[in-house]
C-alpha positions as CSV (number, residue, x, y, z in Angstrom):
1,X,0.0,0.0,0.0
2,X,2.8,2.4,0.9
3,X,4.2,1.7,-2.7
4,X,1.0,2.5,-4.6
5,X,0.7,5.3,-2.6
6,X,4.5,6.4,-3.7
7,X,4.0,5.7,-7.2
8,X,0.9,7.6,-7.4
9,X,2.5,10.4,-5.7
10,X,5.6,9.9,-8.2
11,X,3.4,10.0,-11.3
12,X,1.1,12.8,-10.1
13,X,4.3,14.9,-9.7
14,X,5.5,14.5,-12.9
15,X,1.9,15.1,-14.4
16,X,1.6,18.4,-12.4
17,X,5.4,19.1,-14.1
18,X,4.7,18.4,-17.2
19,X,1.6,20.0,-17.4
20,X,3.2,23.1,-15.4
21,X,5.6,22.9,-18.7
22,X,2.8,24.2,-21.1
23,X,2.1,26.9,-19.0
24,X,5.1,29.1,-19.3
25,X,3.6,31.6,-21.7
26,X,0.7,32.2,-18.9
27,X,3.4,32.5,-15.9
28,X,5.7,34.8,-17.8
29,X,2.0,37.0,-19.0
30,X,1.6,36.7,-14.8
31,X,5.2,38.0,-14.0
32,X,4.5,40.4,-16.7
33,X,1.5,42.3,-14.8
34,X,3.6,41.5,-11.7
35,X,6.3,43.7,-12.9
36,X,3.6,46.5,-13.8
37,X,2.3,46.3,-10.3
38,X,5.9,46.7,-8.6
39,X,5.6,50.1,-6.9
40,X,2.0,49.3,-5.7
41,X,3.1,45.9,-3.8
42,X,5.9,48.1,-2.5
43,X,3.7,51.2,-1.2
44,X,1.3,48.5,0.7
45,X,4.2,47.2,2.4
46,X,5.5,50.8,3.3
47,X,2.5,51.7,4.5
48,X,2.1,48.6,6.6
49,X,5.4,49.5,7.9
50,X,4.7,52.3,8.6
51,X,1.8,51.8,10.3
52,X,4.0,49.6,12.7
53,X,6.7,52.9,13.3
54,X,3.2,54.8,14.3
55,X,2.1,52.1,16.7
56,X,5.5,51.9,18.2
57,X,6.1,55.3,18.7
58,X,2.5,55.8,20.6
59,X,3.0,52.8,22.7
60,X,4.5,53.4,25.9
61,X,4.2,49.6,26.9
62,X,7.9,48.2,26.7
63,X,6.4,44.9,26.0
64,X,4.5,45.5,23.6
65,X,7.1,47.9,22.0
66,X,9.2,44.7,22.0
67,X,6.4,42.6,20.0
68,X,6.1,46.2,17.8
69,X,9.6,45.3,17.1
70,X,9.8,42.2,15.9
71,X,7.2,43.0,13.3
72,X,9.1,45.6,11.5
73,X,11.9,42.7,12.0
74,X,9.9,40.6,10.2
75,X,9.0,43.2,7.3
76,X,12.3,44.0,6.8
77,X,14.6,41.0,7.2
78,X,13.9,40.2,3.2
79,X,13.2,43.6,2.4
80,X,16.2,45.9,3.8
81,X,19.0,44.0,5.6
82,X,20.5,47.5,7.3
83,X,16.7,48.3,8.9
84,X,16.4,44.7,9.9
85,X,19.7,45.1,12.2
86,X,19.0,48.3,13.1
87,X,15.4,47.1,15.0
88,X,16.8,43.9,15.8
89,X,19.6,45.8,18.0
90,X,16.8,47.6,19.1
91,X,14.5,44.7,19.9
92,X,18.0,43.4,21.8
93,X,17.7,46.6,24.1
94,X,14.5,46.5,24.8
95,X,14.1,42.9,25.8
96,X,17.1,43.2,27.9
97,X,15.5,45.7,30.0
98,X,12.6,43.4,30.2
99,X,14.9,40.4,31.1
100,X,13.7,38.2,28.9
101,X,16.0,35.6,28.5
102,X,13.6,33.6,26.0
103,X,13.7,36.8,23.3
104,X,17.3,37.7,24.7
105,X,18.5,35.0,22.8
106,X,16.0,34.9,20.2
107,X,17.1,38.9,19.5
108,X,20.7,37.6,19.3
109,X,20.0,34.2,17.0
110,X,18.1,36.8,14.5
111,X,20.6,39.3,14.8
112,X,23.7,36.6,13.8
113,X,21.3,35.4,11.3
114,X,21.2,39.4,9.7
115,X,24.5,39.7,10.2
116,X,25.7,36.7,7.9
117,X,23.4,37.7,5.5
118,X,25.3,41.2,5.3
119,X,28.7,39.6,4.9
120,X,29.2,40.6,8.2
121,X,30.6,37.0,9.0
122,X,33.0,37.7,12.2
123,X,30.2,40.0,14.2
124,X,27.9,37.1,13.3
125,X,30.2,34.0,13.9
126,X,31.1,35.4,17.5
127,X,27.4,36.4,17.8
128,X,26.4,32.7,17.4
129,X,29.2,31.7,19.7
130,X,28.3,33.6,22.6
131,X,24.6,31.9,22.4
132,X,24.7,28.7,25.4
133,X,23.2,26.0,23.1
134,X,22.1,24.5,26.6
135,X,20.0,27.5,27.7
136,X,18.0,28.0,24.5
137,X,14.4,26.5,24.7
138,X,12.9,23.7,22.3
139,X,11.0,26.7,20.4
140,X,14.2,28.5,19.4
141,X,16.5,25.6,18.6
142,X,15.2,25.8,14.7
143,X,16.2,29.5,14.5
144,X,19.1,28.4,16.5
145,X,20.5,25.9,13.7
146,X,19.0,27.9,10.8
147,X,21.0,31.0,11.8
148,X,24.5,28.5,11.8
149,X,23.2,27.0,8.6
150,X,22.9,30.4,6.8
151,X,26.1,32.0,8.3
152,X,27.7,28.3,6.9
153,X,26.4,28.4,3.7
154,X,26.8,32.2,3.4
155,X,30.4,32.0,4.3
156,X,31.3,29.3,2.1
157,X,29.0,31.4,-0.8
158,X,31.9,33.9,0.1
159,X,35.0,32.4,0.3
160,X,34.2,29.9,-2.4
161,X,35.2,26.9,0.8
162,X,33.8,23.8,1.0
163,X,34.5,23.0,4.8
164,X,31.3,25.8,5.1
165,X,29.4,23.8,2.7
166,X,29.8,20.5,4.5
167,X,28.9,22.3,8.0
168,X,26.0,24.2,6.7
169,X,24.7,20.8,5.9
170,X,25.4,19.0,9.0
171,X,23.3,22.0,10.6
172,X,20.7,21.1,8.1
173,X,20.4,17.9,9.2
174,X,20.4,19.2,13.0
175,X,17.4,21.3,12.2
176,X,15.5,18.7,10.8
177,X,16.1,16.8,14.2
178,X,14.2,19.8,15.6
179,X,11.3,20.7,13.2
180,X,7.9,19.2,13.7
181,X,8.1,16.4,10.6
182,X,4.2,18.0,9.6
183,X,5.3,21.8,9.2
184,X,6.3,23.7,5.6
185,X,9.7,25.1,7.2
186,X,10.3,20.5,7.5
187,X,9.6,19.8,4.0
188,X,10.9,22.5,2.9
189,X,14.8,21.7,4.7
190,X,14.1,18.2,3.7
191,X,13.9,18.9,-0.2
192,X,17.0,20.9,0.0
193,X,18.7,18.0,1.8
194,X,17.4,15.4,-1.0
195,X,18.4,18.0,-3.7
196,X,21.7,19.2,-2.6
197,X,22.0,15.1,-2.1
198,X,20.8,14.2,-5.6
199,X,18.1,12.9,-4.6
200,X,16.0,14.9,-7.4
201,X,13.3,12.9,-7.5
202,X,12.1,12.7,-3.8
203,X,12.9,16.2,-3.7
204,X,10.9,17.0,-6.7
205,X,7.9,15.1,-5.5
206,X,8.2,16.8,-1.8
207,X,8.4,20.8,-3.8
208,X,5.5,19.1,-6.2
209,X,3.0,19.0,-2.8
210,X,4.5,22.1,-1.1
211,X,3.5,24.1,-4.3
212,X,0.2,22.6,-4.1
213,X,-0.9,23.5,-0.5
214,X,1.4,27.4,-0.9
215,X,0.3,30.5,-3.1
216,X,1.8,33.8,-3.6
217,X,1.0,35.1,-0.4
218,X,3.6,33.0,1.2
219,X,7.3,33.8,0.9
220,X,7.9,30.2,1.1
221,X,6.1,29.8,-2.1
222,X,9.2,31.5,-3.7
223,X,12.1,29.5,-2.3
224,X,9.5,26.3,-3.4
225,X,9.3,26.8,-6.5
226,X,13.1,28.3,-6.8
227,X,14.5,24.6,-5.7
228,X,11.6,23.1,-8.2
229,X,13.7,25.3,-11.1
230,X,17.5,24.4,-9.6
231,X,15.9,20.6,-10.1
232,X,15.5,20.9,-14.0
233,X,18.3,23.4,-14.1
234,X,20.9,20.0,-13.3
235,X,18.7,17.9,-15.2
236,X,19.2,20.5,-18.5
237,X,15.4,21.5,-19.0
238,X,15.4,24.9,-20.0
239,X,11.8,24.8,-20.5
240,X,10.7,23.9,-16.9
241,X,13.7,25.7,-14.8
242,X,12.3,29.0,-16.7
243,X,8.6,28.2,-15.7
244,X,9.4,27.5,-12.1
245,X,12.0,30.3,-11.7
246,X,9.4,32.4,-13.0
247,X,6.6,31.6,-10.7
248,X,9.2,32.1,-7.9
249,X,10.0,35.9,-9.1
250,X,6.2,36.2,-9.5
251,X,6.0,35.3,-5.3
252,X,9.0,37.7,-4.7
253,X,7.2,40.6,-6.6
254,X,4.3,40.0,-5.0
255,X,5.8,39.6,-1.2
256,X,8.5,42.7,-2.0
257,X,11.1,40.5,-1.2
258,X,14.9,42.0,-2.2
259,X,16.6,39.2,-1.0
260,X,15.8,36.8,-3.5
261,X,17.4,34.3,-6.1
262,X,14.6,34.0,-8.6
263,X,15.5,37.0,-10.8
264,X,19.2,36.3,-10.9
265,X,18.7,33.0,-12.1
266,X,15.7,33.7,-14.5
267,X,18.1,36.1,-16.4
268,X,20.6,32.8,-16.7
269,X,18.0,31.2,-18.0
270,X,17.1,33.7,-20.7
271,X,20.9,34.1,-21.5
272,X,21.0,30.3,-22.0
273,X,18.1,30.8,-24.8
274,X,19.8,33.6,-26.2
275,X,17.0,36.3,-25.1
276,X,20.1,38.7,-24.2
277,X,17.3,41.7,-24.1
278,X,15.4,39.9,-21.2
279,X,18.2,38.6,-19.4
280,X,20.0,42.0,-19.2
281,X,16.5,43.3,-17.6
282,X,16.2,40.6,-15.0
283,X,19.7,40.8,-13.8
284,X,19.7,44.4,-13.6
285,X,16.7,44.0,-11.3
286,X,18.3,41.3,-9.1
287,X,21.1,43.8,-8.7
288,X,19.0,46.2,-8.0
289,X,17.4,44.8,-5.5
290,X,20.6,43.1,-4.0
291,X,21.9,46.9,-3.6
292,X,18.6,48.1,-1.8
293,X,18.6,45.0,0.5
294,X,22.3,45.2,1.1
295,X,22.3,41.2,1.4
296,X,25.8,40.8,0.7
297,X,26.4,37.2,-0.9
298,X,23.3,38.4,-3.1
299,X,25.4,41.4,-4.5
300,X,28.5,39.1,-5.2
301,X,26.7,36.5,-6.7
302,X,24.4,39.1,-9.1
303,X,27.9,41.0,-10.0
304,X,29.5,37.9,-11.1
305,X,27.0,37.2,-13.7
306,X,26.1,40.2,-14.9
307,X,29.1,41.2,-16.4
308,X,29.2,38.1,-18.6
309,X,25.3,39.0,-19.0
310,X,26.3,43.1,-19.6
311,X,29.0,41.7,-21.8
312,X,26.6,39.6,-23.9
313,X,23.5,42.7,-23.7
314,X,26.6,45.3,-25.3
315,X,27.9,43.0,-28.1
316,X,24.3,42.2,-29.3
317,X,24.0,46.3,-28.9
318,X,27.0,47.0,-31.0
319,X,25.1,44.4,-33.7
320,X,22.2,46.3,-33.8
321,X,24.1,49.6,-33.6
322,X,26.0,48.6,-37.1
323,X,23.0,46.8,-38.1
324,X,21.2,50.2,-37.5
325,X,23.9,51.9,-39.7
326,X,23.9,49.5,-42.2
327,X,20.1,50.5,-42.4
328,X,20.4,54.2,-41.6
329,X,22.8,54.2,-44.6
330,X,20.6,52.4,-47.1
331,X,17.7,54.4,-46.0
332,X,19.4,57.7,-46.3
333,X,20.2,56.5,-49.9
334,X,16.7,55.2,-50.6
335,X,15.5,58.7,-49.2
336,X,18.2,60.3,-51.6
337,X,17.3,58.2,-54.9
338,X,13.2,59.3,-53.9
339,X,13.8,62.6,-53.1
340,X,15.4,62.9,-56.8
341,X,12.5,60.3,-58.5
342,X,9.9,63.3,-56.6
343,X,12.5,66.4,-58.2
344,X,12.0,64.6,-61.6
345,X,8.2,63.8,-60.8
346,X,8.1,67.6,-60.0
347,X,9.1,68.8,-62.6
348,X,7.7,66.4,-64.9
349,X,4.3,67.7,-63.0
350,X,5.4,71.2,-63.3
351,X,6.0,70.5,-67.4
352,X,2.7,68.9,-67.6
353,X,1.1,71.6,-65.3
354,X,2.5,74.2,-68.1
355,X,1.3,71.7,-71.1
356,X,-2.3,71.5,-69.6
357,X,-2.5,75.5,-68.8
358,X,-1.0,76.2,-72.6
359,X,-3.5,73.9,-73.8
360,X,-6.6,75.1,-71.9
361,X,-5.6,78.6,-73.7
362,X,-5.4,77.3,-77.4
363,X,-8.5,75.5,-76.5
364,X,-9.7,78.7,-75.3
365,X,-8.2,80.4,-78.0
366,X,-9.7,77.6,-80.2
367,X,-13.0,78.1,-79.4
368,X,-13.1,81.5,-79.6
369,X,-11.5,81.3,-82.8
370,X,-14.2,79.2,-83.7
371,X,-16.7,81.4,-82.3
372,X,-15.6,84.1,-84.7
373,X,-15.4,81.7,-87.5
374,X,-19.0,81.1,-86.5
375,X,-19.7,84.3,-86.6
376,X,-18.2,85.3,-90.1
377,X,-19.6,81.8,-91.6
378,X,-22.6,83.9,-90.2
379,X,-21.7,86.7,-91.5
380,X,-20.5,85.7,-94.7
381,X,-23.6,83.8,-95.2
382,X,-25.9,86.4,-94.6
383,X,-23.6,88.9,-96.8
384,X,-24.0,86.0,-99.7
385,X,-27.6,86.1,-99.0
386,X,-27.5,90.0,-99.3
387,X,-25.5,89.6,-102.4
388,X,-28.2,87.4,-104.0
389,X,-31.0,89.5,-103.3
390,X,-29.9,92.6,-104.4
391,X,-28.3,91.0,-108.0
392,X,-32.1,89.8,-108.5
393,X,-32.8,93.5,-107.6
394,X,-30.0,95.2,-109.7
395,X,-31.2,92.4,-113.0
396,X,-34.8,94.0,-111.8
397,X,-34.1,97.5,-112.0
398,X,-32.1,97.0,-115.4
399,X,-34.8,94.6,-117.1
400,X,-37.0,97.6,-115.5
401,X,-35.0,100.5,-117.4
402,X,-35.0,98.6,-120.3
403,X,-38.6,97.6,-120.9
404,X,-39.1,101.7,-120.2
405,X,-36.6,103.0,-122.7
406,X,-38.5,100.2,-125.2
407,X,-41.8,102.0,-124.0
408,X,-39.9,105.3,-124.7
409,X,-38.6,104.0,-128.4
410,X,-42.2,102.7,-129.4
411,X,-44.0,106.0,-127.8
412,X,-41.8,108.1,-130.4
413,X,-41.7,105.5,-133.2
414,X,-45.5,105.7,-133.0
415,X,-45.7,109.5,-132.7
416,X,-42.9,109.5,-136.0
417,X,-45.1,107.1,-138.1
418,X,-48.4,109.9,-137.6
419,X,-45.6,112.6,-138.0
420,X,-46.0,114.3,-134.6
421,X,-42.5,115.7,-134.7
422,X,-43.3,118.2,-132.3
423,X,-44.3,116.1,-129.7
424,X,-41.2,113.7,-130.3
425,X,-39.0,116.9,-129.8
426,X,-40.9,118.1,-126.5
427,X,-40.5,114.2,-125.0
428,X,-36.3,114.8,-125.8
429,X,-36.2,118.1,-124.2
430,X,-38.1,117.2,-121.4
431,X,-35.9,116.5,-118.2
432,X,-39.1,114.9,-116.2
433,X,-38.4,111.6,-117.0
434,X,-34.7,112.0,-115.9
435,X,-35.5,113.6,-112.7
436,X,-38.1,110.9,-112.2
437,X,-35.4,107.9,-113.2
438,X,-33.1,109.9,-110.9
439,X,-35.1,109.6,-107.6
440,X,-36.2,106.2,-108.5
441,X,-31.9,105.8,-108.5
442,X,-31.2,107.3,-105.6
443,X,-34.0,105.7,-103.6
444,X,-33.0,102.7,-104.6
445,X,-29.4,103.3,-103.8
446,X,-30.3,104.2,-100.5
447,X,-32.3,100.9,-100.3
448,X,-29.9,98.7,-101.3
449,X,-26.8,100.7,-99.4
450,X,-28.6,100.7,-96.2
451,X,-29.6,96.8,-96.2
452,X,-25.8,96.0,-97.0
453,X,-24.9,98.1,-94.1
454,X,-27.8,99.3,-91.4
455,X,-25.4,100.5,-89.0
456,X,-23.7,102.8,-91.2
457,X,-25.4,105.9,-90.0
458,X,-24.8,104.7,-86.3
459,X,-20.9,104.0,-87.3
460,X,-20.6,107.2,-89.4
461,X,-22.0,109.3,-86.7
462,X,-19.5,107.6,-84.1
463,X,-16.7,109.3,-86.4
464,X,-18.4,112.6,-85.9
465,X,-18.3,115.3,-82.6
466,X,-21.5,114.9,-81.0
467,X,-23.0,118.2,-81.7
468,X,-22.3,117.6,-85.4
469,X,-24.7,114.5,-85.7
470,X,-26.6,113.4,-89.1
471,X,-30.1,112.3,-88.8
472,X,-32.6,111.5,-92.3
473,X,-35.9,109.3,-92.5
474,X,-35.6,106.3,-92.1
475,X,-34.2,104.2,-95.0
476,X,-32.8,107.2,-96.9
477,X,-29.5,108.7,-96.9
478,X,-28.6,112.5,-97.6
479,X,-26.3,114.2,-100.1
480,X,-23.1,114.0,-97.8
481,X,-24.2,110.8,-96.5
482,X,-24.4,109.1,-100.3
483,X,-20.8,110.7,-100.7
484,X,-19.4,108.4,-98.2
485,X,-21.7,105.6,-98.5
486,X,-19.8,105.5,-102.5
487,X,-16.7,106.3,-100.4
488,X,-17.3,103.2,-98.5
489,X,-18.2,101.4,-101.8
490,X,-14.9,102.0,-102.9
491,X,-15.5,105.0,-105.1
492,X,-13.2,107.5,-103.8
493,X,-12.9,109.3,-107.0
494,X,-14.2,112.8,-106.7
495,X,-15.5,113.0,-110.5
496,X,-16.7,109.6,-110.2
497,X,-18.9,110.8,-107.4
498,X,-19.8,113.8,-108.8
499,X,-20.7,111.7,-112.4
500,X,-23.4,110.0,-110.2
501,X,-24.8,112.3,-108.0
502,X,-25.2,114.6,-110.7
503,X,-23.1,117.3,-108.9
504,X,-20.2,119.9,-109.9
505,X,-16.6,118.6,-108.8
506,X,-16.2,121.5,-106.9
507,X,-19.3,120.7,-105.0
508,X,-18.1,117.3,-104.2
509,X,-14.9,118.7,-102.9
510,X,-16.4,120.8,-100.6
511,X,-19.0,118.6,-99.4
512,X,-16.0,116.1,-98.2
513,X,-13.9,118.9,-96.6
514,X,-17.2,120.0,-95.2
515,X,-17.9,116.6,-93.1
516,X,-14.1,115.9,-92.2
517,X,-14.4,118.9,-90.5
518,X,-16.6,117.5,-88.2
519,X,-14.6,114.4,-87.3
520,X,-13.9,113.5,-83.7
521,X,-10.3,112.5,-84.7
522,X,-8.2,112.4,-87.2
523,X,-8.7,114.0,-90.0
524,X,-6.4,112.0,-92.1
525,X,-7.8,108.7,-91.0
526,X,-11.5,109.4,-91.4
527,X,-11.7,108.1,-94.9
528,X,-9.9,105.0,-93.8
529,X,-12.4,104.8,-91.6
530,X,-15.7,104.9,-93.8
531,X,-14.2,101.9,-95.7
532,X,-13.8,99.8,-92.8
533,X,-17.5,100.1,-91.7
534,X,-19.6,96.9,-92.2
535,X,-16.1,95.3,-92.5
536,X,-15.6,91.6,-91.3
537,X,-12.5,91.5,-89.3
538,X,-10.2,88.5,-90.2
539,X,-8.5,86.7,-87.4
């Protein structure tokens, strides 16, 4: 029965490791927040202490000064070394004035204990010397042989002797004879015994419990799980030692203990997996804390690993320094090569910008060019139009003249065939007719003229000084005005003019002189002025 009960125990141990194995990512998430939450675990613990300092400065009791005491003892024998002596020495006094011999010697057991822990091995050695083994009571016998173990173990830590080693485990062995075989503090000396022994496996199944019934609320939980990782640490699983190293830090964190081994070795194990980044944090941390604690062995333990740790952190720095050059370099090229691709792209842009602007103004141009083309297609078309109706009127008036002078011809054949010779020579002397024929000619000039150009009144009078303004009826044109209007029909010949109008030279003459008197501007360029009216402007 015993047996089953061993193997079961056995193979539940090495389930509950093995399964602890697959939880590393959810430990190192856990010491993670832990971190995070650093300063607020250490604020509740100040606070608590000094809630104690308040207490013990308001209490007159001595006795209960004395228990007052040993709390802040207790808060800071893991936390700051220095404080711890300084209350234990004061915890010394004040139980000597009680004379107590019971916390006499348990004042001077804890203060060898603090001692050793500072490096202070000779105040500590004589300390422990001084104590009469024979007077110490059943109660204070473990503290007795744990304070020899540590100042054994922390001396040989020192001077690097294994005579220390060998006593601090025959004081191991003593303090088992002591401890009640039931209690944590036991099993807990009992697994160090079986591991320091090679005895991994009964020490690995004793840890397996204690980290069964423990949490993070108990230091203990801490230096549990820290001889759980040293196991897998001599067997060569990386895997594991990290896990259970890392749930001890988590426990130290959480209990704002600076005497502790966790983060020390959990920065060996990241060094061992090459995560030089981590393991620089974590030993820089566990030096930290070494220095605030002012545990001595701690300090000379952290120092000697973080330089080969430092040395690792600044070579891998020096990588990524000429890494970062190497980059830098090939960027600042890159950036180079783009910002001349974006030059050329700019002033590609800036040439296309141009192109686009130069060709929305000859499309402008364009159209308005085409607008005007429009308009003298228009114009042209309404001028052929013009040009058609007013040949049919000019063949009119002509077929018109015609068929009259035939009237004329038969009117005096007929009146020479009944030999009215008198009458013929009346109709030839007569100048009604030709003043008749001349009318209908100048009417009909004015018809015509003023259809090929209506605004020529409007334009002529634009030429004039406003007081010196033509107006006629509507559709007919005046003496001076039929001047220019053949003027602006290209006769300029004065004898020409004068031929049709039926007037002397010298009245023609002065009629012109009259009206370019009467010009706005320039005289010289009045002329050149008439012809241009009505004129279609090429473009």
């Amino acid at each position: 029965m015993k047996k089953a009960k061993t193997l079961f125990a056995i193979l539940f141990s090495c389930w509950f490791c093995c399964s602890a194995g697959t939880d590393v990512d959810s430990v190192q998430r856990e010491l993670e927040q832990a971190l995070r939450d650093r300063e607020r675990f250490e604020q509740h613990k100040l606070r608590k202490i000094e809630g104690i300092k308040r207490n013990l400065k308001r209490n007159p009791v001595i006795a209960q000064q004395a228990d007052l005491l040993f709390q802040l003892i207790q808060e800071y024998r893991k936390y700051q070394i220095d404080s711890a002596i300084r209350y234990t020495l004061q915890y010394k006094d004040v139980v000597e004035r009680l004379q107590d011999p019971e916390r006499i010697n348990q004042a001077s057991i804890l203060l060898a204990r603090l001692l050793s822990s500072a490096g202070k091995f000779i105040e500590s050695g004589n300390l422990l010397r001084q104590i009469e083994r024979d007077s110490l009571s059943v109660a204070l016998l473990p503290d007795y042989f744990d304070a020899f173990l540590a100042f054994n173990s922390h001396y040989g830590q020192s001077s690097n002797t294994e005579h220390y080693f060998t006593q601090s485990e025959i004081y191991r062995d003593s303090l088992l004879t002591v401890l009640d075989s039931s209690s944590l503090d036991y099993n807990m000396a009992l697994a160090t015994k079986c591991l320091f022994h090679h005895e991994a496996d009964k020490a690995r199944e004793i840890l397996s419990h204690l980290l069964r019934e423990t949490t993070d609320n108990q230091r203990e939980r801490a230096v549990i799980a820290y001889l759980m990782g040293i196991i897998y640490k001599n067997e060569g699983d990386i895997e594991k030692q990290c896990y259970y190293f890392t749930v001890s830090a988590i426990t130290d964190i959480k209990q704002v203990v600076k005497d502790n081994a966790s983060l020390q070795s959990l920065a060996l194990c990241y060094y061992e997996t090459g995560d030089i980044d981590k393991a620089f944090t974590f030993i820089q941390k566990a030096i930290d804390d070494a220095v605030f604690s002012n545990v001595r062995y701690r300090t000379l333990e952290n120092s000697s690993f973080y330089s080969i740790i430092n040395a690792s952190f600044q070579e891998k720095e020096a990588e990524q320094k000429r890494v970062l050059r190497q980059n830098l370099i090939i960027i600042s090229a890159l950036t180079i090569l783009l910002m001349l691709v974006l030059f050329a792209l700019y002033q590609q842009i800036k040439k296309l910008k141009i192109a686009r602007a130069d060709l929305h103004n000859a499309n402008q141009a364009l159209q308005h060019l085409n607008e005007q083309l429009l308009h003298v297609n228009t114009d042209l078309s309404e001028a052929n139009h013009i040009k058609e109706e007013y040949i049919a009127q000019f063949f009119d008036i002509c077929s018109s003249y015609i068929d009259k002078i035939e009237e004329q011809r038969a009117a005096i054949r007929k009146k020479f065939a009944r030999g009215q010779l008198d009458d013929i020579g009346k109709m030839l002397k007569s100048q009604d007719v030709v003043k008749h024929e001349l009318e209908d000619l100048y009417r009909n000039f004015d018809v015509i003229f003023l259809n090929l150009y209506p605004s020529f009144l409007d334009d002529f009078n634009k030429l004039l000084r406003p007081e010196e303004h033509m107006t006629t009826n509507k559709g007919e044109l005046n003496t001076e005005l039929r001047i220019f209007a053949l003027i602006r029909l290209g006769i300029t010949d004065s004898a020409k003019i004068a031929s049709f109008l039926r007037y002397s030279l010298r009245t023609v003459y002065n009629y012109r002189v009259k009206v370019r008197n009467k010009v706005a501007g320039s005289k010289d360029e009045f002329e050149a002025k008439i012809r241009d009216i009505g004129t279609i402007r090429s473009f």
